[in-house]
C-alpha positions in Angstrom: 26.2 6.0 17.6 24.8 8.3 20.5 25.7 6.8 23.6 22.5 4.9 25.9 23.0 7.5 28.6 21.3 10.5 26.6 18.5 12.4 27.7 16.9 11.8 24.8 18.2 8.7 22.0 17.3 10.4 18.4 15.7 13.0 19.2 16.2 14.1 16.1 13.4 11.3 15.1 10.4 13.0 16.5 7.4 14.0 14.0 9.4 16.5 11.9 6.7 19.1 10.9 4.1 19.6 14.3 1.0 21.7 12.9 1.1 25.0 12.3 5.3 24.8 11.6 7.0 25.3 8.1 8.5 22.0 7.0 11.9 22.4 6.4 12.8 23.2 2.2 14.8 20.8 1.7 12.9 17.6 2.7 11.2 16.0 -0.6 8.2 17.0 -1.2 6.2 13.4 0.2 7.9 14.4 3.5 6.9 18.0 3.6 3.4 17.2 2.8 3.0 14.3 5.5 -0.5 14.1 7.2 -0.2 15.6 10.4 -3.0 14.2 11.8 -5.1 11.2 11.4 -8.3 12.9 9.3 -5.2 14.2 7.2 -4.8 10.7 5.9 -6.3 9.7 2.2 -7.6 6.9 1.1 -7.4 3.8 3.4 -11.4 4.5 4.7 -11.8 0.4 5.5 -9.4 1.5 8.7 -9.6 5.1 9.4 -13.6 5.8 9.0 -15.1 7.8 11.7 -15.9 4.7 14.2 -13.1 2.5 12.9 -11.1 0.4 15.5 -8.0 2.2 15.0 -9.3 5.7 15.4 -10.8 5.0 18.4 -7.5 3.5 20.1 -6.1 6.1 18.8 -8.6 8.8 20.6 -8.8 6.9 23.6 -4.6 7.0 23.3 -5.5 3.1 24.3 -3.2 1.1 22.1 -0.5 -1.3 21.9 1.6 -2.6 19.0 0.7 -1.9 15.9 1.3 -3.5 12.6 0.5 -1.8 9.0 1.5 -4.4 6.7 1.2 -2.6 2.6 2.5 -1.7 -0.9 5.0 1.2 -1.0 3.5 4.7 -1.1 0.2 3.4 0.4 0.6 5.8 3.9 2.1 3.5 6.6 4.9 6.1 8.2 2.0 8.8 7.3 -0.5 7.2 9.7 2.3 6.3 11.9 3.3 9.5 12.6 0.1 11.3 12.8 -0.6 8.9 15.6 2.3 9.8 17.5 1.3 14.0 16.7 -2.2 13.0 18.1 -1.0 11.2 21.7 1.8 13.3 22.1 4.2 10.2 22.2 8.0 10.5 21.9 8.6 9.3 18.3 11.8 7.4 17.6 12.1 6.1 13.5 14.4 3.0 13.0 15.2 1.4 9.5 15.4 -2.3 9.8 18.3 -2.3 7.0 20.6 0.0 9.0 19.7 -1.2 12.4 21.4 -3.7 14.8 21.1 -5.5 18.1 23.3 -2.8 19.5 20.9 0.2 18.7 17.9 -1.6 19.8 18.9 -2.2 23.1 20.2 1.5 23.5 16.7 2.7 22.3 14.7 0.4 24.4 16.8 1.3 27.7 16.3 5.1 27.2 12.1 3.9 27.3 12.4 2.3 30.1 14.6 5.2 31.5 11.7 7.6 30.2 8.2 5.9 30.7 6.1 9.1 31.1 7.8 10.3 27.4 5.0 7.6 26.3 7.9 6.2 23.4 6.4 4.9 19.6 9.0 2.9 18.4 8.6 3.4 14.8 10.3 0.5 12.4 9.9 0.8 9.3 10.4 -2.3 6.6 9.6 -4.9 9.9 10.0 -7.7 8.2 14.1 -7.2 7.6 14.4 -7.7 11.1 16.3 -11.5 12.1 14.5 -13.3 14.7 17.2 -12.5 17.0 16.3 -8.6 16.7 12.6 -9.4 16.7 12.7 -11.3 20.1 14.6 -8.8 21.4 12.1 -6.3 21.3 9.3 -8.6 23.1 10.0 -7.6 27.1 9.9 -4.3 26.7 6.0 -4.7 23.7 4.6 -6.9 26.8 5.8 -4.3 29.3 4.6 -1.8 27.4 8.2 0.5 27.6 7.9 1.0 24.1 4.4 0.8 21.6 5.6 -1.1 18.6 4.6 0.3 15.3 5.9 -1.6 12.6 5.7 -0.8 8.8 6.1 -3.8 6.2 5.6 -4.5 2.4 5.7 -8.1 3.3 3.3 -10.8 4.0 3.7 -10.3 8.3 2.4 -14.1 9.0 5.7 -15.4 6.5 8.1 -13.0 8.2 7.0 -11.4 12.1 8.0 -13.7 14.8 4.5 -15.6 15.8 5.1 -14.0 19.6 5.1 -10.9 18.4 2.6 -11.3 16.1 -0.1 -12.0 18.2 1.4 -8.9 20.2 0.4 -6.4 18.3 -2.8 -5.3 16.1 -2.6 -5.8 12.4 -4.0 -3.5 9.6 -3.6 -4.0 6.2 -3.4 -1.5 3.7 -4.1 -1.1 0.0 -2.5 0.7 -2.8 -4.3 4.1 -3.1 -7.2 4.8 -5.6 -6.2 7.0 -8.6 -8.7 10.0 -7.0 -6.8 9.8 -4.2 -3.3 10.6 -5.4 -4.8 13.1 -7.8 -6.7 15.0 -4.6 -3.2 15.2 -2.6 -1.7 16.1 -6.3 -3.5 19.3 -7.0 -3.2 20.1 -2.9 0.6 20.0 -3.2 0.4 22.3 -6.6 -1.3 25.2 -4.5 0.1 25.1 -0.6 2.4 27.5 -0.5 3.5 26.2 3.1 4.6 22.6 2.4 3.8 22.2 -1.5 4.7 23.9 -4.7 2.5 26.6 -4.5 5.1 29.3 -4.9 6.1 28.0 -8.1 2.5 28.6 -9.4 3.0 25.5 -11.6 -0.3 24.4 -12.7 -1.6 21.1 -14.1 -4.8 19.9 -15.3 -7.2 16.7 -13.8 -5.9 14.7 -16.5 -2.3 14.7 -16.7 -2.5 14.6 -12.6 -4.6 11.6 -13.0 -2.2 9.9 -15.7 0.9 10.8 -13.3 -1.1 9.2 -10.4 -1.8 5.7 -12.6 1.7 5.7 -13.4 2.9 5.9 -9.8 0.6 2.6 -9.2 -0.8 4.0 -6.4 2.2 5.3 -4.6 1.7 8.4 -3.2 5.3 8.9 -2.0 6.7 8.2 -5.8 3.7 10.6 -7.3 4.7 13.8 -4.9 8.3 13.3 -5.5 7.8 12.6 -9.4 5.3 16.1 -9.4 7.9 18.1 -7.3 11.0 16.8 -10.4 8.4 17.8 -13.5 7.7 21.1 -11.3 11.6 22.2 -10.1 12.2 21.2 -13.9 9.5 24.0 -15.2 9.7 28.0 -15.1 7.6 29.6 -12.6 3.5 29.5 -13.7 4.4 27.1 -16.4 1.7 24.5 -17.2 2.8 20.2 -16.5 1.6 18.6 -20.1 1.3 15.7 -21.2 4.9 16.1 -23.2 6.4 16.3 -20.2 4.9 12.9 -18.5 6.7 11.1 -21.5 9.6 11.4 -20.0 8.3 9.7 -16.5 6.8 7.3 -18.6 9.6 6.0 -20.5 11.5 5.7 -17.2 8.4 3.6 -15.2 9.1 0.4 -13.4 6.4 -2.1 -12.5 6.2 -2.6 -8.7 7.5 -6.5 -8.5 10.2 -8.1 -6.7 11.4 -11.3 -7.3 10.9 -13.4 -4.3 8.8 -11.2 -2.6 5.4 -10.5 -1.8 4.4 -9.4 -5.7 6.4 -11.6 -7.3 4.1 -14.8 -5.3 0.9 -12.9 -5.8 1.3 -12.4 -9.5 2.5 -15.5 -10.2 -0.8 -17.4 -8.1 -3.1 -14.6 -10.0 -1.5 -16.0 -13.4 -2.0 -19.7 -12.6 -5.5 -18.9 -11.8 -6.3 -17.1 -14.4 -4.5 -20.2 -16.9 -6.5 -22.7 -14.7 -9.9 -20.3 -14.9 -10.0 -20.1 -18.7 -9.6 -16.3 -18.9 -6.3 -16.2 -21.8 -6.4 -12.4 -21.1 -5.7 -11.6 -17.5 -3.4 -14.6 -18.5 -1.4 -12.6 -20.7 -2.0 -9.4 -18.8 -0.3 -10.7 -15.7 2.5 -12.8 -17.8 3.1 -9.0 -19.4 3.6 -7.8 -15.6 6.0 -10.1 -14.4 8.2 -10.1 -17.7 8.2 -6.2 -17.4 9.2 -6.4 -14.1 11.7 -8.8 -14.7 10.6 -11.9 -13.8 12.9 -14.7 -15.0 11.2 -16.6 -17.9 12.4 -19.9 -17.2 10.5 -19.9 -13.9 7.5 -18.8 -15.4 7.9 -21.6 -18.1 8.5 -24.1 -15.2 4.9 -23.1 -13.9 2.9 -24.0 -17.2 4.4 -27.2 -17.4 3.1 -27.9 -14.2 0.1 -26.4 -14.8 0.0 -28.4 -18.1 0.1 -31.5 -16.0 -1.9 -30.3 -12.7 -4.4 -28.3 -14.7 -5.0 -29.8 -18.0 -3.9 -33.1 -18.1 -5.6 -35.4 -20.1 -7.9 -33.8 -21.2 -5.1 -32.3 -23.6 -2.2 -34.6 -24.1 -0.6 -31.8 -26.3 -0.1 -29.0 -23.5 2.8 -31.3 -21.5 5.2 -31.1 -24.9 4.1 -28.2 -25.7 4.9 -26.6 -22.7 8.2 -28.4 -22.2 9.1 -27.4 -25.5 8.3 -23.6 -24.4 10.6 -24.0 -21.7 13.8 -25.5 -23.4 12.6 -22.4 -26.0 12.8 -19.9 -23.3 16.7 -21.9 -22.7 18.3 -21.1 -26.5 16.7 -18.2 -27.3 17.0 -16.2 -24.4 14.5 -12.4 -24.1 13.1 -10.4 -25.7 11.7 -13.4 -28.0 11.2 -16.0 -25.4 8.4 -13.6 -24.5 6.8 -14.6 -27.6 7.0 -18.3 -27.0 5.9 -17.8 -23.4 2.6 -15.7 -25.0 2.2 -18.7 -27.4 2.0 -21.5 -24.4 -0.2 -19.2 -21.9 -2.5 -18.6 -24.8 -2.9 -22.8 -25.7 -2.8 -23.4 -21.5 -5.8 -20.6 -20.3 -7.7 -21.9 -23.9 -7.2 -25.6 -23.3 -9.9 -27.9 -22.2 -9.1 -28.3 -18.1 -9.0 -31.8 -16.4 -7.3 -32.3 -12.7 -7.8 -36.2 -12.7 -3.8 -37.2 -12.5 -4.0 -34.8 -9.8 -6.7 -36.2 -8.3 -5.8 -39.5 -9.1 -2.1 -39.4 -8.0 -3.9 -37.8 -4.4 -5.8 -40.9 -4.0 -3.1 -43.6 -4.3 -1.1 -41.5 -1.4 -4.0 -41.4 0.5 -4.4 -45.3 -0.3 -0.9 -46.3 0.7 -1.1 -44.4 4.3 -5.0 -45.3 5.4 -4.9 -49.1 4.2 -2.1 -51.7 4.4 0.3 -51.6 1.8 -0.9 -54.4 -0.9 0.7 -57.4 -1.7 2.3 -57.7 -5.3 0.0 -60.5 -6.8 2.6 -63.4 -7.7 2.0 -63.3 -11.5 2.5 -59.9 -11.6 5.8 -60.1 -9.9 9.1 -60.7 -12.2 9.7 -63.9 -13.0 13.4 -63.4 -14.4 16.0 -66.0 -13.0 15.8 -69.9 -12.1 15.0 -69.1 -8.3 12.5 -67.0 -9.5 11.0 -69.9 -12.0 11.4 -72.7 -9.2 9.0 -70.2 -6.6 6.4 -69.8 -9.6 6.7 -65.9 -9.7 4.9 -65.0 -12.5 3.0 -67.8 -13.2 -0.5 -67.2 -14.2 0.1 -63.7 -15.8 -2.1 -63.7 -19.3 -0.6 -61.7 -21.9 -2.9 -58.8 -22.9 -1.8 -58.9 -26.3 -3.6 -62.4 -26.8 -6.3 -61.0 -26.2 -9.0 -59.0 -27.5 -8.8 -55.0 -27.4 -5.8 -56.1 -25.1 -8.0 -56.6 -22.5 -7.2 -60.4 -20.5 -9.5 -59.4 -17.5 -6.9 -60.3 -15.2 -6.7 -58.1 -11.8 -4.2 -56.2 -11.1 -4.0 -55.1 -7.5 -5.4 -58.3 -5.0 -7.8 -55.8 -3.7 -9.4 -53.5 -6.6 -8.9 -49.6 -6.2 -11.1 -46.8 -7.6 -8.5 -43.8 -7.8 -8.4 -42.6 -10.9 -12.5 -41.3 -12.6 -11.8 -39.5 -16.0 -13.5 -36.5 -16.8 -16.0 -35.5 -19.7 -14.1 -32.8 -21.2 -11.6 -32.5 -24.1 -9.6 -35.9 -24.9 -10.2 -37.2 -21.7 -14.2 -37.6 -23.2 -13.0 -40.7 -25.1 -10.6 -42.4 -22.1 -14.1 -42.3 -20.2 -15.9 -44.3 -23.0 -12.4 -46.5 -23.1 -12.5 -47.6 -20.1 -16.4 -48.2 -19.8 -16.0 -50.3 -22.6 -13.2 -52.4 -21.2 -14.8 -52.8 -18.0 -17.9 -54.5 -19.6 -15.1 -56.9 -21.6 -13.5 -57.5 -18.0 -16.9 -58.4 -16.6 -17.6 -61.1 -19.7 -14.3 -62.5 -19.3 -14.5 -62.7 -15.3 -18.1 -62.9 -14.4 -17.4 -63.7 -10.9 -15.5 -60.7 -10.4 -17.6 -56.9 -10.9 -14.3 -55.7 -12.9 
């Protein structure tokens, strides 16, 4: 590691291409055709419009910390960069993987050493940072010895330290619209500086366009994916569609368990179940099986949404579902899949009722607002002699003696509404049930309102 006393820590880490210079051959081709300045940038208008906030710090060369929380591919080091080409700021790039306590403090003493070098400290993947190195950089983001841009795929508010959080300026970014990736696509086939263009490889709008919805709107993977189908063709040979088979076959859907993806897909699939929509059901249940979700987990999730979601208005889902689940145990993928499809399908069609949910809300809410009730004495168990001799029990009726099982006896000493059926599937005929039992409880008590 290069010792804290050079004259300037990484150098080597500054913008790599300024304008006007040839980008060195054998960088990949997303590096060599890096915006170099900010109007360079596609896509991403909702931040870098003329008139935009971040422009104008930018401009002004007013800013602070900066936080670009997106998908891979999307242009976070891109605009990063360009910023640092635009101020003239000494740019040092850190990997939060490879870095430690120990670099951080050599790279933040050479800023303080250098404060008219103006030093971006570039991290890219933020959020892989422990607190212990996140709170480290804090003195020197509120002295301003360093302007902290950080790059994440992760949700910042689940994994940036609240302090420096509220540090630093947040922008997030989206995946890139297929037009786009296409635009930067057909600019890397023809510059001859940075791009293919020597190659002369050409390629029409449509097989640029299906490369660019394969990438999912990763730029990154669709330059470096076009620069492989191009170094694999002779010179002035056409990219067809035969040869975006190959890419194809070898896709992988963007989606790591336990990450930012894998909580967003699952939430849009339990929506979509709750919503009555059976296909974005199955579309997002096909996106996390072919990324690899585990199917147990998402079995676990529609037998709570068979409970949470459905409920009685469908007794049915709750086996169902649990029987999808041990399913998913003994037969294991590729058929599981089939069971899963089989219990989304029956959960998104299913009537919908939420009133154990409700229900079971409202007796928690009961037990901390109000005193805890007392167990009426013939309700309480009255097993034993000592039991007998205190009269527990005594003066519980028997619902079976009487008619509809229904002895009109109370059950609480003061009488709760928690639980109010809904109209729709099953649950239709609980609500007529207990209508009609509450007239019966009102003939056989008629000085009690049931």
């Amino acid at each position: 590691m290069p010792s804290p006393d050079q004259s300037d820590l990484f150098a080597g880490d500054a913008p790599p291409v300024s304008p006007g210079k040839r980008a060195p051959a054998h960088q990949p081709l997303a590096a060599r055709m890096r915006p170099r300045q900010l109007s360079e940038v596609v896509g991403q208008e909702h931040i870098l419009k003329p008139g935009s906030l971040l422009p104008r710090l930018v401009a002004q060369n007013r800013f602070g910390s900066l936080l670009f929380y997106g998908p891979p591919g999307c242009g976070k080091t891109s605009i990063a960069e360009a910023i640092a080409h635009e101020t003239g700021s000494r740019f040092v790039r850190v990997n939060a993987v490879m870095s430690n306590v120990a670099e951080l403090r050599d790279i933040l003493a050479t800023a303080r050493r250098r404060p008219e070098a103006a030093t971006i400290l570039f991290i890219d993947e933020l959020h892989r940072f422990n607190k212990s190195q996140q709170d480290l950089l804090l003195p020197d983001v509120e002295e301003g010895s360093v302007r902290l841009v950080g790059a994440t795929t992760h949700n910042p508010g689940f994994y940036v330290n609240p302090p420096l959080l509220s540090r630093s300026h947040l922008f997030r970014l989206e995946p890139l619209a297929t037009a786009a990736v296409v635009g930067v696509l057909k600019n890397a086939l023809a510059d001859s500086d940075r791009g293919l263009g020597a190659r002369g490889v050409t390629a029409d709008g449509k097989v640029l366009a299906d490369l660019a919805v394969l990438c999912d709107g990763d730029l990154r993977r669709a330059l470096n994916a076009l620069e492989v189908l191009v170094l694999g063709l002779p010179e002035r040979a056409p990219i067809t569609a035969t040869e975006l088979e190959v890419f194809a076959r070898e896709r992988r859907i963007r989606y790591d368990a336990d990450e930012d993806e894998h909580y967003d897909t699952i939430s849009a699939f339990i929506k979509s179940c709750r919503g009555g929509d059976p296909d974005a059901a199955m579309y997002w249940l096909a996106k996390m099986l072919a990324g690899g979700e585990d199917p147990r987990f998402i079995a676990r999730r529609l037998v709570i949404l068979a409970s949470e979601d459905v409920g009685l208005a469908d007794p049915q889902a709750l086996p169902l579902t649990v029987a999808a689940h041990h399913a998913c145990d003994f037969i294991g993928l590729p058929e599981a899949e089939l069971t899963l499809a089989h219990a989304t399908l029956y959960i998104a069609t299913a009537p919908k009722s939420n009133s154990a949910t409700i229900a079971l809300g409202e007796a928690h809410r009961a037990l901390k607002e109000q005193p805890v009730q007392t167990i009426p004495s013939a309700l309480r168990s009255g097993q034993g002699q000592a039991n007998k001799r205190i009269g527990q029990g005594r003066g519980y009726d028997y619902s079976h003696d009487f008619p509809e099982n229904i002895s009109g006896q109370d059950y609480l000493e003061k009488p709760l509404t928690l639980y109010t059926p809904k109209t729709t599937g099953w649950e239709a005929k609980i609500a007529d049930r207990l209508a009609r039992w509450k007239e019966l409880k009102a003939r056989l008590r008629p000085d009690r309102s049931g």
